[in-house]
C-alpha positions in Angstrom: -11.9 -13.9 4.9 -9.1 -13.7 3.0 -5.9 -11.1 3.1 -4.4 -9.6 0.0 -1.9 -7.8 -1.0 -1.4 -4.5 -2.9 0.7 -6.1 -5.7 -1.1 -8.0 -8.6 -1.4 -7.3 -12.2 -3.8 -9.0 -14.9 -4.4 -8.7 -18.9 -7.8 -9.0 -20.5 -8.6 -9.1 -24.3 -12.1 -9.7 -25.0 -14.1 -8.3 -27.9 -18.4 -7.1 -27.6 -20.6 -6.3 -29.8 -17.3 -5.8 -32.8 -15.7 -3.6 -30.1 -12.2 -4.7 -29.2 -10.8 -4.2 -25.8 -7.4 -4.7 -24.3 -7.3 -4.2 -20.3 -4.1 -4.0 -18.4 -4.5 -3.6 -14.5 -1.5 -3.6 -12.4 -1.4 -2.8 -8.6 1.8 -1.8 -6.4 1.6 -0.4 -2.7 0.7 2.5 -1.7 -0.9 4.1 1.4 -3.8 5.6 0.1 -5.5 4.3 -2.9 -4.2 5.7 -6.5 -6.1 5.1 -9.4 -4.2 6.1 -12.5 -6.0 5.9 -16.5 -4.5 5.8 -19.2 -7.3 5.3 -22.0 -7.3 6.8 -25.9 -7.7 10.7 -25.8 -11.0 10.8 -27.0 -12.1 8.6 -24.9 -10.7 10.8 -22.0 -14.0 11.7 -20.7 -14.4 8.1 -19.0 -11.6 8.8 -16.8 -13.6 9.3 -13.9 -16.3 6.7 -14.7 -13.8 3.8 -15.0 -12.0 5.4 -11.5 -15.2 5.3 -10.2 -15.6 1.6 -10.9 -12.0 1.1 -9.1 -13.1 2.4 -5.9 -15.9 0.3 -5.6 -13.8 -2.9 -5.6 -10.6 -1.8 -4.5 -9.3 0.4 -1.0 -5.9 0.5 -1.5 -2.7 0.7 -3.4 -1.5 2.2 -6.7 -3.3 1.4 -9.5 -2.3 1.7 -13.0 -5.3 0.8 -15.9 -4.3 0.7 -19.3 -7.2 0.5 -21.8 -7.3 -0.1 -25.4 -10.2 0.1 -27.4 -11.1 -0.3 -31.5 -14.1 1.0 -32.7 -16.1 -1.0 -35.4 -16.5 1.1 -39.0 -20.3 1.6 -38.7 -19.1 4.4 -36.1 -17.6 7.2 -37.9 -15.5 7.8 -35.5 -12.9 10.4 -37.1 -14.1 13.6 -38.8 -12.2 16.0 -40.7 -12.3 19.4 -40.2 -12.3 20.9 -43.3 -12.6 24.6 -42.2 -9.1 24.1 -40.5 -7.8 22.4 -43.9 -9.1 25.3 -46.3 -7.6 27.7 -43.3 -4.3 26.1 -43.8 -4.4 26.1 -48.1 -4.8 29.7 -48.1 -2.0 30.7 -45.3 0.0 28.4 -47.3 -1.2 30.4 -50.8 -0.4 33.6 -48.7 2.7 32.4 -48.0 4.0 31.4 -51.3 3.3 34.9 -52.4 4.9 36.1 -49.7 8.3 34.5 -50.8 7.8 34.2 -54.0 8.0 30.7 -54.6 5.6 28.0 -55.7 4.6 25.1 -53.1 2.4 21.9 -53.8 1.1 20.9 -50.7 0.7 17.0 -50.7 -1.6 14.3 -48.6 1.4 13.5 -46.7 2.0 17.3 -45.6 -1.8 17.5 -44.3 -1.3 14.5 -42.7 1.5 16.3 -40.1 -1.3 18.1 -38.9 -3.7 15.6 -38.1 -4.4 17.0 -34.8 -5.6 20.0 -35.8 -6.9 18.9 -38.9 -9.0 15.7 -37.5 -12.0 15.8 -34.5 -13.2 12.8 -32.9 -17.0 12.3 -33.0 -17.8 10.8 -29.6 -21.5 10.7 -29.9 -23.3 9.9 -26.6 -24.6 6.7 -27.8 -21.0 5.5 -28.5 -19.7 6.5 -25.1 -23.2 4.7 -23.6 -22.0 1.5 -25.4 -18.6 1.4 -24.4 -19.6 2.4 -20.4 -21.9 -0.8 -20.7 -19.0 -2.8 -21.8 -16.2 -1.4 -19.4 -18.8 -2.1 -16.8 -18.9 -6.0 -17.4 -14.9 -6.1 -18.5 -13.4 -4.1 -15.5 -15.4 -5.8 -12.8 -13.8 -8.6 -15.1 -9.9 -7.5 -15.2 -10.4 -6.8 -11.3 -11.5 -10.1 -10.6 -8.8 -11.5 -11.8 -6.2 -8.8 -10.3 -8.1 -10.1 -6.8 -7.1 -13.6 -7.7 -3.7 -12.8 -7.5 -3.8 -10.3 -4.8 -5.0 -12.8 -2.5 -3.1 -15.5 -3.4 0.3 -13.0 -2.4 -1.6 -11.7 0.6 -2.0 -15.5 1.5 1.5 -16.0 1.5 2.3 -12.8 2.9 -0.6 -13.3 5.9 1.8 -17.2 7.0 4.8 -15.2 6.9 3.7 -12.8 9.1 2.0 -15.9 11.6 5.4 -17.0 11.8 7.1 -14.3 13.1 4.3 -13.6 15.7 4.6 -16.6 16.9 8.2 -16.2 17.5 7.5 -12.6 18.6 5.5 -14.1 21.1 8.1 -16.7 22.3 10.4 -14.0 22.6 7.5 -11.6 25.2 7.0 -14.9 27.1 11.0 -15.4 27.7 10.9 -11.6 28.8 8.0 -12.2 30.9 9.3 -15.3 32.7 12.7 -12.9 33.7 10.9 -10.7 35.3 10.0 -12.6 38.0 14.2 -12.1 39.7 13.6 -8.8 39.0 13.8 -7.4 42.7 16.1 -10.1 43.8 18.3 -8.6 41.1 17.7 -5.3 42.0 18.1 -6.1 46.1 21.8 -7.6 44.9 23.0 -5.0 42.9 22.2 -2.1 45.2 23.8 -4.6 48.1 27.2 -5.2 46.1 27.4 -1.3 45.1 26.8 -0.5 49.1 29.0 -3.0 49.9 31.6 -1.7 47.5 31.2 1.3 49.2 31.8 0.5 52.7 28.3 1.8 53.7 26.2 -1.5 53.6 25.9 -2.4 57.7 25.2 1.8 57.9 22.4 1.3 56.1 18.6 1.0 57.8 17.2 -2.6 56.5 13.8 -1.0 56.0 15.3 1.9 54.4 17.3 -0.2 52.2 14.1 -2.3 51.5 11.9 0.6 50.5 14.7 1.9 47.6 15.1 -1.4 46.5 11.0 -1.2 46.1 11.1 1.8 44.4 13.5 0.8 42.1 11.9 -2.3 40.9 8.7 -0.3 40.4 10.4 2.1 38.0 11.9 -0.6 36.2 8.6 -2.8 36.3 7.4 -4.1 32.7 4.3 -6.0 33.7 2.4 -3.6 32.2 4.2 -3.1 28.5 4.0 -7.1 28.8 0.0 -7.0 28.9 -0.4 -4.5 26.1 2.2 -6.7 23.8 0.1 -9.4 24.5 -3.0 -7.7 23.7 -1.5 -6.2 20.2 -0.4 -9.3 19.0 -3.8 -11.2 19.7 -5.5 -8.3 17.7 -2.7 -8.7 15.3 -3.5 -12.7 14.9 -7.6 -11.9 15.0 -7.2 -8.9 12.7 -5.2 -11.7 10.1 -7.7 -14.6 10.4 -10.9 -11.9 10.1 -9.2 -10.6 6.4 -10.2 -7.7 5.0 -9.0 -4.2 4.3 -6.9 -5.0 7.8 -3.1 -2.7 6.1 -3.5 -0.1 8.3 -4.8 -1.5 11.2 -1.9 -3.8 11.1 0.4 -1.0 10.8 -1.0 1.2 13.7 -0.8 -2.1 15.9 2.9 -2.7 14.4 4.3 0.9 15.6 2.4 -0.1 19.5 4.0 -3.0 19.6 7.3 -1.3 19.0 6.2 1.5 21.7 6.1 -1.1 24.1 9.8 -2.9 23.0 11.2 0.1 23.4 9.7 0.7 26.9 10.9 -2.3 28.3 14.1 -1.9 26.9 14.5 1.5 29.0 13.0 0.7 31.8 14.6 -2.8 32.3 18.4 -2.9 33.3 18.7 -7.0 33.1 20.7 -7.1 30.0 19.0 -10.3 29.3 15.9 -8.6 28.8 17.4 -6.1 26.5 18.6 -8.5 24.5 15.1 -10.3 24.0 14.1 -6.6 23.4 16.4 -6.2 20.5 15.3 -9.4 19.4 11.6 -8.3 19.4 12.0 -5.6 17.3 14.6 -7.3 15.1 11.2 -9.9 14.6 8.9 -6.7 14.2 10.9 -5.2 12.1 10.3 -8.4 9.4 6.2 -8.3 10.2 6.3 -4.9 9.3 7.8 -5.2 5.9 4.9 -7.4 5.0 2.4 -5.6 6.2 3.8 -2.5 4.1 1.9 -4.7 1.3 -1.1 -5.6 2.7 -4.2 -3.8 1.7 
């Protein structure tokens, strides 16, 4: 399956039945889906209809739609309200009386107040029409939004491979220092006895059983298994596709957990520095996975 990312964009013009339609998609990250319309006001009622047709192709990111439609003529589409207009002839007569003064209202001076003046007449078998056509021409504009989407998430999906694969390097190079771990631990508790004066005092098996104790506090075996597990569920998660952002994320801030356990827990400054280095590497997976759906 494929991965995509949140970020695409795609333009459709494409006329049906003498209807003309312009369809602008774009799509930027976000968490959470975010469907915003921006369509002609009387057409506003298909807000959630066209949202509605979002969600059923798309589970996340922002997404911005801007429609354009023009009507053929045999839909009389604008009305005038001529109530309104004779309202506004006699407040203006009223007026004039008022102040004494003569006023020819013009065309032009009606035309300022074409919103209140002018209704749209959005019969139901014009808004039947157009659904029927925004139902072929979104599934359209998405289509090719997807195209692009997946052809970044590609991209962004052998990126990410990379720096597993170096992310992995780096576990195995922590892994394969654990294994002086006690030996370390046995000489540095020697030398600071030693240091001391108090190191032929000390009882052998006593001295054995802290040196135990303190490798098993500062043993990472364990936050090695998990990284391992995350970052083959990272990989499988990757190859199976998908809506796979989040997942990714959640596995991202476990794999961190576990870098940062090791860091504390370990005292060989080589292994600190690997740490570092993981993170530094998960830090870069993480910044593509930000855009991953």
């Amino acid at each position: 399956m494929f991965v995509r990312s949140m970020t695409g964009y795609s333009i459709l013009n494409e006329n049906i039945d003498e209807f003309e339609y312009s369809i602008e998609v774009k799509s930027l990250n976000s968490r959470y889906l975010q469907i915003n319309v921006s369509l002609p006001k009387y057409l506003s009622i298909l807000e959630i209809y066209i949202s509605n047709i979002i969600k059923k192709r798309i589970n996340r990111g922002k997404i911005h739609i801007n429609l354009g439609v023009k009507i053929p003529k045999d839909f009389s589409l604008l009305k005038l309200d001529r109530g309104m207009v004779e309202n506004y002839l006699e407040v203006l007569k009223e007026l004039s009386e008022i102040v004494n003064c003569d006023q020819n209202l013009t065309i032009q001076d009606l035309l300022t107040l074409k919103n209140e003046i002018f209704t749209f007449n959005v019969t139901e078998e014009l808004l039947d029409k157009i659904k029927e056509h925004l139902n072929i021409l979104l599934n359209k504009s998405i289509d090719s939004l997807d195209k692009t989407r997946i052809d970044e998430g590609m991209k962004l999906k052998e990126d990410i491979l990379k720096h597993l694969i170096d992310l992995e390097n780096t576990v195995s190079l922590i892994e394969s220092l654990t294994k002086n771990h006690k030996e370390y631990y046995r000489e540095k508790l020697q030398n600071n006895l030693k240091e001391l004066g108090v190191l032929e005092k000390i009882d052998q098996d006593r001295l054995e059983q802290e040196i135990a104790l303190i490798a098993e506090r500062a043993d990472i075996s364990e936050e090695i298994s998990r990284l391992k597990i995350h970052i083959g569920k990272f990989k499988n998660l990757l190859d199976g596709g998908g809506t796979i952002g989040n997942l990714l994320d959640f596995l991202s801030q476990e794999i961190l957990r576990e870098l940062n356990t090791i860091a504390s827990k370990s005292k060989l400054s080589q292994i600190s520095v690997f740490a570092v280095e993981g993170k530094n590497l998960l830090n870069k997976i993480r910044e593509q996975v930000q855009n991953i759906e």
